[in-house]
C-alpha positions in Angstrom: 25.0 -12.2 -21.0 21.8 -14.5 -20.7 18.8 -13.3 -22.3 16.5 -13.8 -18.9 19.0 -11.8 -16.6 18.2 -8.9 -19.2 15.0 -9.3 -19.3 14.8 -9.4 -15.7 17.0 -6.0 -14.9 14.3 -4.4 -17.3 11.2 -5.8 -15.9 12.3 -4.6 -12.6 13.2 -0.9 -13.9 9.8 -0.9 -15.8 8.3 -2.1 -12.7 9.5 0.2 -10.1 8.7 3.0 -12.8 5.3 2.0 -13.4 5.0 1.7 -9.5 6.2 5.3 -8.7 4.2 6.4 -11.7 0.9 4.7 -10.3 1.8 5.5 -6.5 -0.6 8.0 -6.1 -3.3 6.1 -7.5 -3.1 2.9 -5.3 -2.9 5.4 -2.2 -6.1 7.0 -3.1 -7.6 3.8 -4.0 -6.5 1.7 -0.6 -7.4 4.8 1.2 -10.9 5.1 -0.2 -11.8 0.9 0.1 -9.1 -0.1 2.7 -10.7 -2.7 4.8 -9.9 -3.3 8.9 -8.8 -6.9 9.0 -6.7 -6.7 12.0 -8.9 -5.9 15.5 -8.3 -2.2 17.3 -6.9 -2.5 20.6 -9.1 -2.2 23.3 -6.6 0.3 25.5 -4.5 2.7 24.2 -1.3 2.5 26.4 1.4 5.3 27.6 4.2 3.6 26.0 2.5 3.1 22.1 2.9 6.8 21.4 5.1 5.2 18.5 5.0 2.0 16.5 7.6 -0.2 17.8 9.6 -2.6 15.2 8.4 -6.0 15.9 10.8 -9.0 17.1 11.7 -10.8 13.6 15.0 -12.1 11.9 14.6 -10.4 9.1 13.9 -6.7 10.9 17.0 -7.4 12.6 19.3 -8.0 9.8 17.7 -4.8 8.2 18.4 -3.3 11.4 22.1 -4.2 11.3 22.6 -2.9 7.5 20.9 0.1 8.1 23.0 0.9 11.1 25.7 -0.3 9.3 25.4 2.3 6.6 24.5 5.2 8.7 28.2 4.8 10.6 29.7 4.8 7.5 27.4 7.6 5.6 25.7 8.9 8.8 24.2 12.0 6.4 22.6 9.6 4.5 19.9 10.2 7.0 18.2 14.1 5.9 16.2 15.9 7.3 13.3 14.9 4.9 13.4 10.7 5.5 13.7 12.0 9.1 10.4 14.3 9.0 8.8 11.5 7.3 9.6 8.8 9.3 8.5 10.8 12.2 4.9 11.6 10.5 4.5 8.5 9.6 4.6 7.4 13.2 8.1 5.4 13.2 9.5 7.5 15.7 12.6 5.6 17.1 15.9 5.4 15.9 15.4 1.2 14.9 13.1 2.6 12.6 15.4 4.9 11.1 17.8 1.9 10.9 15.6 -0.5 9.5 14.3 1.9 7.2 17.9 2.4 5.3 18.5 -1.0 5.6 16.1 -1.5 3.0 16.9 1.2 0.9 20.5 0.4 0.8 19.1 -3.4 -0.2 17.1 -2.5 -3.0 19.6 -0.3 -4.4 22.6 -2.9 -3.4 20.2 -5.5 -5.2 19.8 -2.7 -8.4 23.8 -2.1 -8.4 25.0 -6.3 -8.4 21.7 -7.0 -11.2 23.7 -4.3 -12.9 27.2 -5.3 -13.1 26.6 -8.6 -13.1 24.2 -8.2 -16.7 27.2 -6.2 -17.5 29.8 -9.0 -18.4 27.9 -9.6 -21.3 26.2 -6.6 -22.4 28.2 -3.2 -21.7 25.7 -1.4 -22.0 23.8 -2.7 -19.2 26.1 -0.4 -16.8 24.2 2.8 -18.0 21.2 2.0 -16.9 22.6 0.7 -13.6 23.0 4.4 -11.4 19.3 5.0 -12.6 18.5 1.2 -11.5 20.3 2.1 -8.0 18.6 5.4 -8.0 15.3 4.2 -8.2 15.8 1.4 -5.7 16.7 4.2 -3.3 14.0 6.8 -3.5 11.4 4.3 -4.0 11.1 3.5 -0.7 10.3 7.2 -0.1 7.3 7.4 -2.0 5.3 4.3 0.1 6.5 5.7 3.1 4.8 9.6 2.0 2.0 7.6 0.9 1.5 6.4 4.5 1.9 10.1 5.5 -0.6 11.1 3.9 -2.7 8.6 4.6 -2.4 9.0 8.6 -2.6 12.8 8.4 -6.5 12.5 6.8 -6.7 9.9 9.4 -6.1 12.7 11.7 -8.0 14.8 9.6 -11.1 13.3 10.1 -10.9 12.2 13.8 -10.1 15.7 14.6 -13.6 17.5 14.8 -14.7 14.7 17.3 -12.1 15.6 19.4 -12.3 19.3 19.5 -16.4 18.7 20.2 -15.4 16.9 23.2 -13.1 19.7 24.4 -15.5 22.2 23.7 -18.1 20.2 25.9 -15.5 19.4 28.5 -14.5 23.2 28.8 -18.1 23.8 29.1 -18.4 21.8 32.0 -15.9 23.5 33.6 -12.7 21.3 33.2 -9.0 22.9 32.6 -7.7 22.6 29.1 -4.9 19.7 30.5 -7.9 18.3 32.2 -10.0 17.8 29.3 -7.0 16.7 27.2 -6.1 13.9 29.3 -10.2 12.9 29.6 -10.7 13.3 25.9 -7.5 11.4 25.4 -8.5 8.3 28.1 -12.0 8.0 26.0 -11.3 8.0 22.7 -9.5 5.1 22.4 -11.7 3.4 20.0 -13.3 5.7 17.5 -10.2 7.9 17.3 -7.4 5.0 17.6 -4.4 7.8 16.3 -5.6 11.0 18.2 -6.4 9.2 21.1 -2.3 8.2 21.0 -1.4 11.8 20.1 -2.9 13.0 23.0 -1.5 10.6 25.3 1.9 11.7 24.2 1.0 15.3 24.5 0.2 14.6 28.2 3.4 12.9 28.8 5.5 15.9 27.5 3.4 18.2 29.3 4.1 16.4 32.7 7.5 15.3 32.2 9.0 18.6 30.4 6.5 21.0 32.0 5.4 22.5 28.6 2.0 24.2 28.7 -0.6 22.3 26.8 -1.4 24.9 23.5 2.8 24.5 22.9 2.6 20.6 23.3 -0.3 20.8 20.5 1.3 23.1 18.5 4.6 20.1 18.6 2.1 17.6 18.0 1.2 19.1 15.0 4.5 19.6 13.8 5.5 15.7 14.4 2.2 15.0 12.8 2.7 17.5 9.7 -1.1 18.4 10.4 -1.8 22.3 9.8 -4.9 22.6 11.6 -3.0 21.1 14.7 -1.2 24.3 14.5 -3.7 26.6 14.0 -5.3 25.0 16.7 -2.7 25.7 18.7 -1.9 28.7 17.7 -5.7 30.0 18.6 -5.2 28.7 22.2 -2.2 30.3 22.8 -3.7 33.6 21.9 -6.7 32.8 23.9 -4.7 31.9 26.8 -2.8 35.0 26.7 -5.7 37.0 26.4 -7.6 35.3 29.3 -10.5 34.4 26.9 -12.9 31.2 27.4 -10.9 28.5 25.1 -14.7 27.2 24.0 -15.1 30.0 22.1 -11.7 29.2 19.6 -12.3 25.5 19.7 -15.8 26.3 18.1 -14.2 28.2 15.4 -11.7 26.0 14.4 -14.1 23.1 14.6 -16.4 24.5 12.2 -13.5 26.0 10.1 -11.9 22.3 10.0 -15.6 20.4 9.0 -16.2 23.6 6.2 -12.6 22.2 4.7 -13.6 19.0 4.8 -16.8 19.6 3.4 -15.6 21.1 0.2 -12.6 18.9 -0.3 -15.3 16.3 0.0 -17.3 18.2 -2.6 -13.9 18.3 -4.5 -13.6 14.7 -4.9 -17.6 14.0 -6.2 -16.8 16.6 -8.9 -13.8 14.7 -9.9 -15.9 11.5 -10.0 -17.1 12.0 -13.6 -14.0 12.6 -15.5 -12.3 9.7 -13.4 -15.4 7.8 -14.9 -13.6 8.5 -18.7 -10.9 5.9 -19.0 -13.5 3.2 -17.6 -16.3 3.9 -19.7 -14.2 3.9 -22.8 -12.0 0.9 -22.5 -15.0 -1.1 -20.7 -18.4 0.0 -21.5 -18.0 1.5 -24.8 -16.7 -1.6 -26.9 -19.9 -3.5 -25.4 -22.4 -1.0 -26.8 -20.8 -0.7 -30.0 -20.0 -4.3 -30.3 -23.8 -5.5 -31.3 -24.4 -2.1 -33.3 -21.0 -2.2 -35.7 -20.3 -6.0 -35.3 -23.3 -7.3 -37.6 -22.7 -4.5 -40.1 -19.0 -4.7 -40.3 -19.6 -8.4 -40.9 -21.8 -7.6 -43.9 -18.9 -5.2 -45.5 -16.4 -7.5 -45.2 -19.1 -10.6 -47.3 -19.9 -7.8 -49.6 -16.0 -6.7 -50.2 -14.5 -10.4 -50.0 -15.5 -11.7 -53.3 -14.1 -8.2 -55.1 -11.1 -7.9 -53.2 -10.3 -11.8 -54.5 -10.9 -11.0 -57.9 -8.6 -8.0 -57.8 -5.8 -10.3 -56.4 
């Protein structure tokens, strides 16, 4: 077997490892400095409730695999890579396609690097189902990654939100009322809520749900907890006949009291995160000027006794 196939299956083992090793520190770290470099739209339509796969050559032929491999293995498709899919805003069942298209790619690419390194080197084959394996679930890592990242998204445009439904019930509008005005104005400084909503709306006219059960579904399909809770307070407010101001306030200044401390969480982590830097970065640069002119003098001093003893 040629010696750069080898060390090509291993770089690419080593590689996806190191990736799902590091994965949660990329996602912090794109979270924390990610930069806009694509314009928000101006108007948030009905019909963008989910991501819709864009028209390209190569989605397509992912497209076909994927549906390919769900006819043949249609349980291929869990419940999980459903439920994240779903969070992560890809919503339709292209997405689902072109999702396992890709995974059955990378792990189709793993499987023939495998057994073709294999004609050569046996033992190549043993590390091919882990290869294959790899390939499959990495894919599932990036896409939880995203999860997570829209859900603080969420996280953070959700107090907003619930101040402007406190202020609309105040004036006197209905809870579907406010929902939809909220919804209609907060287009551009809550860009995923403000699609959320709209979506609500739609199943509340169309399947004649009552708005607390729509959010409480919202939440689910968004994996957010405090949707549900949410919710969960305005159902028992509407049951009870109460002023659905007065649970909004609650679980807006529950929700910013969360964020404040997991805010607070993160500065206290700051420190020891500081560690690895300091030492690999900072440290040999201090103690480069203070050892290097003494370490120099040793080794003069030691040189001319260390050559007579040889």
């Amino acid at each position: 077997m040629p010696v750069p196939l080898i060390g090509l299956l291993v770089f690419v083992v080593v590689l996806g490892a190191g990736l799902l090793f590091m994965q949660p520190v990329f996602t912090q770290y794109v979270d924390t400095y990610a930069v806009r470099v694509r314009p928000r739209k101006e108007k948030v339509g009905e019909s963008e409730a989910a991501d819709q796969p864009k028209d390209s050559s190569i989605l397509l032929f992912l497209k076909t695999i994927g549906e390919v491999v769900l006819n043949v293995l249609p349980g291929l498709a869990d419940r999980r890579t459903v439920g994240l899919l779903m969070m992560s805003n890809y919503r339709t069942q292209a997405h689902l396609a072109i999702y396992m298209g890709i995974k059955s790619i990378i792990a189709g690419i793993a499987i023939f690097a495998g057994i073709t390194g294999a004609a050569g080197t046996p033992w190549l084959l043993l590390l091919t189902p882990f290869a294959a394996l790899l390939g499959w679930m990495m894919p599932n890592f990036f896409l939880a990654g995203r999860v997570k990242t829209r859900q603080n998204q969420i996280l953070k445009e959700l107090p907003t939100v619930i101040d402007l439904l406190i202020v609309c019930a105040q004036a006197g509008l209905g809870l579907l009322m406010g929902v939809d005005k909220v919804g209609r104005e907060i287009g551009e400084s809550c860009p995923i809520l403000a699609v959320e909503l709209q979506q609500l709306i739609q199943d509340v006219k169309l399947f004649a749900k009552s708005v607390p059960i729509a959010l409480k579904e919202m939440g689910e399909r968004c994996g957010v907890d405090e949707l549900i809770n949410l919710a969960s307070a305005l159902i028992a407010a509407e049951s009870k006949g109460a002023d659905i101001s007065y649970p909004l306030k609650a679980q807006g200044e529950a929700l910013r009291e969360r964020l404040k401390r997991k805010k607070e969480e993160e500065a206290s982590k700051t420190p020891v995160k500081m560690v690895p830097v300091i030492m690999l970065f900072v440290m040999p640069l201090i103690l480069a000027p203070m050892l290097g002119p003494a370490l120099v003098t040793i080794a003069t001093a030691l040189g001319p006794i260390v050559g007579s003893q040889k």
